[in-house]
C-alpha positions, 0 to 999 in steps of 0.5 A: 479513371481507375485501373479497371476502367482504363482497362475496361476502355482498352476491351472495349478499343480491342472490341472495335478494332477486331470489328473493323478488321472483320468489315474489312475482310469481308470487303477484301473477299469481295474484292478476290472475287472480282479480282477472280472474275476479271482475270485480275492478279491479287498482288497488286504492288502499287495499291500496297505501297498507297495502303501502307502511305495512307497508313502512315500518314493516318499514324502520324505521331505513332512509331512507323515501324510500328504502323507499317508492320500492322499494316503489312500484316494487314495487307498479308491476310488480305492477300490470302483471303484473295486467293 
């Protein structure tokens, strides 16, 4: 491959993992609302500490700074969409 596929490939992965982020708010929202009509909190510390092990263990080979800092902002928004 060239430069420009490579790089066409790279839009295409930055495509996806937008999508991926968008289905995963909306699950997320749906999950505050629950959370709202059962009274129940949105920070939840041992579901974050299980998301962000399933993250590490998932970027296995990856620079876990990096993973857990993805992750933790991942878990950020998702906190925010809650309330």
């Amino acid at each position: 491959m060239d430069l420009s596929e490579l790089r066409g490939e790279i839009d295409k992965m930055d495509a996806l993992i937008i999508d991926i982020l968008k289905k995963r708010f909306a699950l997320v929202e749906q999950v505050g609302g629950l959370k709202q009509s059962q009274g129940i909190e949105v920070l939840d510390d041992q579901r974050e500490q299980e998301v962000i092990r399933n993250c590490l263990l998932k970027g296995e080979g990856m620079d876990e700074t990096f993973v857990r800092n993805i992750c933790r902002l991942i878990l950020d928004e998702s906190k925010r969409i809650q309330k």
